[in-house]
Structure formats: structure tokens, C-alpha cells
C-alpha positions as CSV (number, residue, x, y, z in Angstrom):
1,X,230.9,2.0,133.7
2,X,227.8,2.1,135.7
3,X,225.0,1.6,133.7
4,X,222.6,2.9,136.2
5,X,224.3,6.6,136.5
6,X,224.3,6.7,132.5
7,X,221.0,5.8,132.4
8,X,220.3,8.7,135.1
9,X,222.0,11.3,133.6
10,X,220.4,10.3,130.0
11,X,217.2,10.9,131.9
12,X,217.8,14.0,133.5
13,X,219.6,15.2,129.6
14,X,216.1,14.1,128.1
15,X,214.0,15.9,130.9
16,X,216.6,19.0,130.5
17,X,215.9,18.7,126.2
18,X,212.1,18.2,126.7
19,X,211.6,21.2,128.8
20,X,213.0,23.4,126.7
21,X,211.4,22.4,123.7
22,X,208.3,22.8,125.7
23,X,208.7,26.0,126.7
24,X,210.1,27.1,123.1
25,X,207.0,25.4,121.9
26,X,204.7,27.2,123.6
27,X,206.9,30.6,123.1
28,X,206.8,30.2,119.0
29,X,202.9,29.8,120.0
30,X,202.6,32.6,121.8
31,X,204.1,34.8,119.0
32,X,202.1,33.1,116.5
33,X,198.8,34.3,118.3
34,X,200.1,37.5,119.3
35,X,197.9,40.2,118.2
36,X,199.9,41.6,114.7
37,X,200.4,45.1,114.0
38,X,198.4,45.9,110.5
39,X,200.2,44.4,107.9
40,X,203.1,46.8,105.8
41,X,202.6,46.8,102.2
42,X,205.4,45.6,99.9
43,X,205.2,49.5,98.7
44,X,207.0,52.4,100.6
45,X,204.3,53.9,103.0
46,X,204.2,57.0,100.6
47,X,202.6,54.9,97.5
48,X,199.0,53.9,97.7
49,X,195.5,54.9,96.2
50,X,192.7,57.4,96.1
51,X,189.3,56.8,95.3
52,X,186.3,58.6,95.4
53,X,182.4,58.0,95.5
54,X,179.7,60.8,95.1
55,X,176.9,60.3,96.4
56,X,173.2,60.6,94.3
57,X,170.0,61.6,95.3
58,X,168.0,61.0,91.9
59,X,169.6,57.2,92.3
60,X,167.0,54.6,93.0
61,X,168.6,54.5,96.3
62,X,167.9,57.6,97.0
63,X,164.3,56.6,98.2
64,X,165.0,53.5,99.6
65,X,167.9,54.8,102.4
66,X,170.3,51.8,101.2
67,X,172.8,50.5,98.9
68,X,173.9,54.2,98.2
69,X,177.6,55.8,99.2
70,X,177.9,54.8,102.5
71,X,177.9,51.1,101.7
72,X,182.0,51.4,100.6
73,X,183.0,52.8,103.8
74,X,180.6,50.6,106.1
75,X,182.2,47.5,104.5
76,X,185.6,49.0,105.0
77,X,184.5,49.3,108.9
78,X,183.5,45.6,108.0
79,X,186.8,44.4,107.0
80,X,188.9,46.2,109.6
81,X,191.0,43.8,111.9
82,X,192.4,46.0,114.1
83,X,191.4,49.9,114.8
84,X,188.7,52.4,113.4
85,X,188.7,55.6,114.4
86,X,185.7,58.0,113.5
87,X,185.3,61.9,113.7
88,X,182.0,63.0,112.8
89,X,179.7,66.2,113.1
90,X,176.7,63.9,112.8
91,X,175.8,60.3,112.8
92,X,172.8,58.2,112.1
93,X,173.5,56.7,109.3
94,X,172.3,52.4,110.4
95,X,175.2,51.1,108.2
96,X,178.3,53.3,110.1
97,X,176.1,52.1,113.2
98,X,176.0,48.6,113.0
99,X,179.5,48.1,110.8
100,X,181.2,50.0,114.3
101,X,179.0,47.7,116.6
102,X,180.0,44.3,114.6
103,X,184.3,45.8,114.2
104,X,184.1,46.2,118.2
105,X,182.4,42.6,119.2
106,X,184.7,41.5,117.5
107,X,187.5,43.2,119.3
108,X,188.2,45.5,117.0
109,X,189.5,48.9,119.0
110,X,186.5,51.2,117.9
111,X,186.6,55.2,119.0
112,X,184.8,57.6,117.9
113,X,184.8,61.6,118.5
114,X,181.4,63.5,117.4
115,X,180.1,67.2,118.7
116,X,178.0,68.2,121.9
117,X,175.4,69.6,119.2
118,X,174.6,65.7,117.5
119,X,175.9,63.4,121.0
120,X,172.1,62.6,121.6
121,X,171.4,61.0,118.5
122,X,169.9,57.3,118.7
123,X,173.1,55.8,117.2
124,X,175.4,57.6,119.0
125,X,173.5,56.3,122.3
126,X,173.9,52.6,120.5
127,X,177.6,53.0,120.4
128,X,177.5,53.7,123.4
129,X,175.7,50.8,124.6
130,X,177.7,48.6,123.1
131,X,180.7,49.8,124.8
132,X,182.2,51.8,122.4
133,X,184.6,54.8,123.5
134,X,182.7,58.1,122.0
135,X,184.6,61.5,123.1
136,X,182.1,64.8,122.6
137,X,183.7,68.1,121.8
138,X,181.9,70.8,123.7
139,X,184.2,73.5,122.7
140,X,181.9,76.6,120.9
141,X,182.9,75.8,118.0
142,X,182.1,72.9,115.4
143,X,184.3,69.4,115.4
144,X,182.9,69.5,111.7
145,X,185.7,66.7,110.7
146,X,183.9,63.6,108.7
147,X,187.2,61.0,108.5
148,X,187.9,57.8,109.2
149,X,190.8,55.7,109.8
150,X,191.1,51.9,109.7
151,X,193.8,50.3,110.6
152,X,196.7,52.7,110.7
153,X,196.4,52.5,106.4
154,X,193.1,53.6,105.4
155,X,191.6,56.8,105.4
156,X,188.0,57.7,104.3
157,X,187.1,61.7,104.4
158,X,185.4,64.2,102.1
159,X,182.3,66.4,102.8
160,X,180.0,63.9,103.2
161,X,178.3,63.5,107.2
162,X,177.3,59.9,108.3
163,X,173.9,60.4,108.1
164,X,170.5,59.6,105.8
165,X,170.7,63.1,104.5
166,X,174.1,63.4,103.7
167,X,174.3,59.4,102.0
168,X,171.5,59.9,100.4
169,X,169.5,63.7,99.9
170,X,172.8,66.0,99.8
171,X,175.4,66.5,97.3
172,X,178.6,64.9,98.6
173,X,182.2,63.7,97.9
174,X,183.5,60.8,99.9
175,X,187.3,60.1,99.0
176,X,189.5,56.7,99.7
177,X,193.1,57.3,100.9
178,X,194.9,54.1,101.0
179,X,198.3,56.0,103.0
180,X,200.3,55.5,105.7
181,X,201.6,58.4,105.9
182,X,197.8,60.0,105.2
183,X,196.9,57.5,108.0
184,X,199.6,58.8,110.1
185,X,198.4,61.9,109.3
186,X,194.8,61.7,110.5
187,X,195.5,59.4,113.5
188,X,197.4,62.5,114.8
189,X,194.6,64.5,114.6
190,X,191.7,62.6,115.9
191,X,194.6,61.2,119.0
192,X,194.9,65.6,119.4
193,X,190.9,65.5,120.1
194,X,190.2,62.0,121.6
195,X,193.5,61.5,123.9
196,X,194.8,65.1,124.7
197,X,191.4,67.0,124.7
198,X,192.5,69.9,122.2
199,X,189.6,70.9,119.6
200,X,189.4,74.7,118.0
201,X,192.2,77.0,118.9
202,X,193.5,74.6,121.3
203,X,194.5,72.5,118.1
204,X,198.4,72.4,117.8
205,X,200.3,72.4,114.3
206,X,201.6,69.1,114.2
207,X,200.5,67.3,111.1
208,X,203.7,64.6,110.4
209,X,203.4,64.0,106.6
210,X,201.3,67.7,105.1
211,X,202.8,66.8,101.8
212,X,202.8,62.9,100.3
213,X,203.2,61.0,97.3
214,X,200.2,58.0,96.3
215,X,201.6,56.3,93.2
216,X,202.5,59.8,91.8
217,X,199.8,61.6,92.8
218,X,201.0,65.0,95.1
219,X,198.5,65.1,97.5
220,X,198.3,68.2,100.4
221,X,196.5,67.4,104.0
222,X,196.0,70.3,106.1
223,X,193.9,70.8,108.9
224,X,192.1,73.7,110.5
225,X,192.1,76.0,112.5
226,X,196.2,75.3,113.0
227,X,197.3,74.5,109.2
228,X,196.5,77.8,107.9
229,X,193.9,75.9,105.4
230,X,192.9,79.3,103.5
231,X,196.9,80.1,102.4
232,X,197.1,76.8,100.9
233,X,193.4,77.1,98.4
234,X,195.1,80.7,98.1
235,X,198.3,79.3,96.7
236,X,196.7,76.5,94.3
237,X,193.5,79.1,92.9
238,X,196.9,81.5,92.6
239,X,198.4,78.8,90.3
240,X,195.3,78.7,88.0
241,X,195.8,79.7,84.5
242,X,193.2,78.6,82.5
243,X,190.0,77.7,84.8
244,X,189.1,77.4,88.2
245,X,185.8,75.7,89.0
246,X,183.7,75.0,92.1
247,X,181.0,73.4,93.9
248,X,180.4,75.9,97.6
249,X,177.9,74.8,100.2
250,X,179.3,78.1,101.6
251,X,181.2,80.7,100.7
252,X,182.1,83.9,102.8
253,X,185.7,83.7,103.1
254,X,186.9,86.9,101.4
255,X,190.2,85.7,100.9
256,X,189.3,83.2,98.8
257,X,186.2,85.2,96.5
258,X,189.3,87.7,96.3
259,X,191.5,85.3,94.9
260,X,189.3,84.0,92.3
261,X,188.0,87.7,91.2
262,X,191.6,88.2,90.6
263,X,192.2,85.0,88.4
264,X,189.2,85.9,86.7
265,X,190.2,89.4,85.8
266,X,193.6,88.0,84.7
267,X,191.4,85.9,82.3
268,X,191.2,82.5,83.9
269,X,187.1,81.5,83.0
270,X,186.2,80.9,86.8
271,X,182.7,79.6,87.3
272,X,180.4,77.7,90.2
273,X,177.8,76.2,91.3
274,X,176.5,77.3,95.3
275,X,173.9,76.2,97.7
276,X,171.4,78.1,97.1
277,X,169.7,78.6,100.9
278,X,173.3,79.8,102.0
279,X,173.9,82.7,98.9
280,X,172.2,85.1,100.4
281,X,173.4,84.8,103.8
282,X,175.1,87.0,105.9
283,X,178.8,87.9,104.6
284,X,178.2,85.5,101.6
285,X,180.6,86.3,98.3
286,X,178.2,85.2,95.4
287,X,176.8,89.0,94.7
288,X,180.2,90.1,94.3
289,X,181.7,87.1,92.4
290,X,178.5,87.6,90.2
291,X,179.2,91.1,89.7
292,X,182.8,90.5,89.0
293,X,181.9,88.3,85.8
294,X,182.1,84.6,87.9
295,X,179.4,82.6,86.0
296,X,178.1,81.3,89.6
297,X,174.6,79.0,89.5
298,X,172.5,77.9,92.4
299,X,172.2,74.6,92.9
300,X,169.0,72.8,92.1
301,X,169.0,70.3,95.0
302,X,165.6,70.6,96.7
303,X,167.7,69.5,99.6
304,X,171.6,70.4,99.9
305,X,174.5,71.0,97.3
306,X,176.7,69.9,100.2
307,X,180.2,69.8,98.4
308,X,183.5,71.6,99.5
309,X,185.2,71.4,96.4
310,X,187.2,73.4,93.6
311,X,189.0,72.0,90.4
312,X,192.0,74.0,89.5
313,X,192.8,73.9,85.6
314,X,191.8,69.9,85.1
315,X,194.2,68.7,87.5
316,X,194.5,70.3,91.3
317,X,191.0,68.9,93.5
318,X,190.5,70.4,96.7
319,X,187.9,68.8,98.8
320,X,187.1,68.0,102.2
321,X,184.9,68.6,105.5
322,X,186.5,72.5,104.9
323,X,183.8,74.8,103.6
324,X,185.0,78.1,102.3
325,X,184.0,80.4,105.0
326,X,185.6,82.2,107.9
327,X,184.4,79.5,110.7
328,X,186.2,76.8,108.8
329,X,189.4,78.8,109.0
330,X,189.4,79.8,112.1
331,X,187.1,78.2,114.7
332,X,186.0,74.5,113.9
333,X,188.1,71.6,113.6
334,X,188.3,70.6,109.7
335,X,190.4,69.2,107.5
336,X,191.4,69.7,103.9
337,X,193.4,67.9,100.8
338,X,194.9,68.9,97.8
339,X,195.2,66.6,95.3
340,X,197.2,67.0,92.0
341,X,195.5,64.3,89.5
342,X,194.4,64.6,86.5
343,X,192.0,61.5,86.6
344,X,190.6,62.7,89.8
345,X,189.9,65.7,88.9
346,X,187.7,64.4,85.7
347,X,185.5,62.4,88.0
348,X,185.1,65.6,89.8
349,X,184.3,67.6,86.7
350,X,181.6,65.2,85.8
351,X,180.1,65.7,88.8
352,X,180.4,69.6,88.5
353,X,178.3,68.6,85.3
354,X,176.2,67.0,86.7
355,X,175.3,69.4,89.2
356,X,175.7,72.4,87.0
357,X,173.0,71.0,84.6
358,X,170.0,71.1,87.3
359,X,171.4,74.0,88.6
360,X,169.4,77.4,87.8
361,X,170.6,80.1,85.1
């Protein structure tokens, strides 16, 4: 045998063998450092939680503009690793602000969609500057929405604006979805206004998953104007048989004052608590649900009763950026759940409570 061509076609087998190790060394790498899709639960992307935080101006924190609400969603920002996407009506709030400005240098993908009426405020300009994508809906009606969505599994929404007043002077609910499918839900929407351009009556009925399941909980996620919001409030108040109660920034949605007249005259007790600078506005229901024996209270906020919500016989809470008047349901970009939970809904009682008991006879 010839030693030396052995020993040359060893080498040439070892340089052959090295190679591709190399190269499926450096491929196992690649994947390793690839940037991951956000994680999948162990759970089916139907089960998850809700939360919710109300916010409290006779807190300590009230005065001080921080530590109140908006410190649970600004470390959720914190925590994102991949994507946060925000529609809001109105930011200034310093904490949204910087939490945004720290996900995206750290190459987090940060968008954001606000309306022509608020684009000019100081943070907004900051997001800007920092190079964050910001979308302004100049349509004649309101993109009133306050959600965001972090990567593709968290959800934060409610009534609740990102701003000093809304954190920390107004009334508000701010609720936790932990969803995919709620996710999936609200990506669609803010992709409808940030990618294709379509806010108000250009808005397409497309929602994937209206109806889901969190660890048992039913919850209902509509948006307006293409959801037909006011059938579904109409359906649940319809459903009521032993009390309806709510807490109205506005209300001048006949279909809805309607609706509760009727439960009420059927003998469901039916009783609120409004904002009391909008009651007497034009079109407002509160004369005639006072007239038709609603026990209806104006809030005692020396600044805003800012809540969206009704509880529906202990158990059904509907909440959201929707407020109960004919602009929500037709013109401005909103959006709307309806959850079936007992628990939640005692949180939300409290609060009714709460608000009722500074409220005036």
C-alpha cells in the first residue's frame, strides 16, 4: 500500500469532516441567536388571565404624579422583549414615555398610533425623536382606543388615557389580558389603523377571535364602529334579571337608556353613577333614566368620573375605551369587552361603591 496516498486521502477525509462541522457549528449558532418568536405558553392560546387596576385620585399618589396605575403597564412595556404596540387618544404620561423609549433602544419593535387632536404633545414629539414609528389618525372622528399589546400575548386596555389626568385625577379602569387569541385580536386592529390606513367607517369587520375563553372566563371583544358594539351591551343589559349597574362618563345612546328603562320596568333595580359635567349635555339620557325610576347619582369627582362600565347581575362587566353614546357607535375607533366573571365583577362593584358614596344624592 502506499502510505503516502493513505495519508492524503486521510487528510483530505479530515479536511472534508472539519468543514462540515464548521459550518454545522456555526449554523446550530446562528439558530441559537436567531431572534425567537414570543414564547407559547404550555396552555392552549384560549386560557390565560385578566386583571384589573383602578386608578385613585384621593391616593397619596394622587398629588405626587407617581407610583399610581400606570406603573403596572409601564413595567410591562419594561419587560417586553419583542413588540409593543400602543393606540392612544392622548399621551403624556413620563412613565408610558420613557418605558417605550427604553423597549425600543433596546430593539424592541415600538409603534404607536395616537389622533391629529393630541400628535403635538411633548411625549409624543419624544417618541418621535427617539425614532419611534408614531401613525396620527386625521380622520374627523376620534381614534379614542387606549390598548396595548406586548408581545403578541399581552393586552392592556380599559378607559383609562396615558396621561397625568387620566393616571392620576380621573376615575378609570385599566384591565390585563394575558390572551393570544385577545392579542391576536387587538394586533388586528391597531395593524387595520397603522399598516392599511383604515380608521372610522373605513374600519373593516374582521376581528379573528370576538368570543374567547381565559381559564373559564367568557370574555366578548368588539370593536367600533364595524362590531356593532351597541347590539352586544343591548344583548347582555337584555339578559339582566336582577340588577344592572353602571359607572357613564357619557351617556346619550338611546338604545342603550332604552334598554335599561325597560329592565327596570320589568323590575330589575337598575342604578348609576354619571359624570356630572356631561348630564346635562346635549342628547344626554339621565333626565329620562331619572324620570323612569333609575336611581342615577352624579359623580363627585372635582375632576372626571371617567369609567365606561356596567355590571350586569354580579357577573357580566363591560368596560372599555367605548363610552355609551352615539359617536362611540358609530364614528370613532373604540373597542369593547364583555366579560362573564364573577370575581371581576366584585372588584368592579367595589369600585361602583366607592364612587357611589362621594357621589351626590
Amino acid at each position: 500500500m502506499n502510505v503516502s496516498a493513505s495519508s492524503s486521502r486521510l487528510r483530505t477525509l479530515l479536511s472534508g469532516f472539519l468543514l462540515v462541522l464548521t459550518a454545522g457549528l456555526f449554523i446550530w449558532f446562528q439558530w441559537q441567536a436567531r431572534p425567537e418568536a414570543a414564547p407559547a405558553d404550555s396552555a392552549s392560546p384560549s386560557e390565560g388571565t385578566i386583571e384589573v387596576f383602578f386608578s385613585d385620585p384621593d391616593s397619596p399618589a394622587a398629588s405626587t404624579l407617581r407610583g399610581g396605575v400606570d406603573v403596572h403597564l409601564a413595567e410591562a412595556i419594561g419587560n417586553a422583549r419583542y413588540t409593543v404596540d400602543v393606540a392612544v387618544l392622548r399621551l403624556d404620561l413620563w412613565s408610558i414615555r420613557d418605558a417605550l423609549i427604553e423597549a425600543h433602544q433596546r430593539g424592541v419593535i415600538v409603534r404607536v398610533v395616537t389622533d391629529d387632536g393630541y400628535a403635538e404633545e411633548d411625549e409624543i414629539i419624544d417618541l418621535l425623536q427617539a425614532g419611534i414609528d408614531v401613525v396620527v389618525d386625521s380622520s374627523d372622528a376620534l381614534m379614542h382606543h387606549k390598548f396595548t399589546v406586548i408581545d403578541s400575548i399581552d393586552v392592556w386596555t380599559g378607559s383609562m388615557n396615558y396621561t397625568l389626568n387620566g393616571a392620576y385625577r380621573h376615575n378609570n379602569n385599566l384591565v390585563h389580558l394575558h390572551s393570544r387569541e385577545a392579542a391576536a385580536d387587538y394586533s388586528r386592529e391597531f395593524d387595520e389603523m397603522f399598516e392599511d390606513g383604515h380608521f372610522s367607517a373605513s374600519s373593516v369587520m374582521d376581528t379573528p377571535y370576538p368570543q374567547i375563553s381565559l381559564d373559564g372566563v367568557d370574555v366578548g371583544i368588539y370593536f367600533s364602529p364595524d362590531d356593532m358594539a351597541a347590539l352586544q351591551i343591548v344583548d347582555a343589559l337584555e339578559s339582566a334579571t336582577e340588577s344592572i349597574v353602571f359607572m357613564a362618563y357619557s351617556l346619550t345612546l338611546d338604545l342603550i337608556a332604552d334598554t335599561m328603562l325597560s329592565r327596570a320596568a320589568a323590575g330589575v333595580i337598575v342604578e348609576g353613577v354619571m359624570e356630572a359635567d356631561q348630564a346635562s349635555n346635549s342628547g344626554s339620557d339621565v333626565e329620562r333614566l331619572i324620570e323612569g325610576g333609575v336611581d342615577l347619582r352624579l359623580d363627585g369627582n372635582m375632576d372626571k368620573m371617567h369609567h365606561k362600565v356596567i355590571i350586569i347581575d354580579g357577573e357580566i362587566v363591560i368596560t372599555g375605551s367605548y363610552n355609551f353614546s352615539r359617536s362611540a357607535e358609530e364614528r370613532n375607533d373604540e373597542n369593547l369587552l364583555i366579560i362573564r366573571s364573577e370575581s371581576l365583577a366584585a372588584m368592579y362593584l367595589a369600585e361602583y361603591d366607592r364612587i357611589r358614596d362621594q357621589a351626590a344624592p
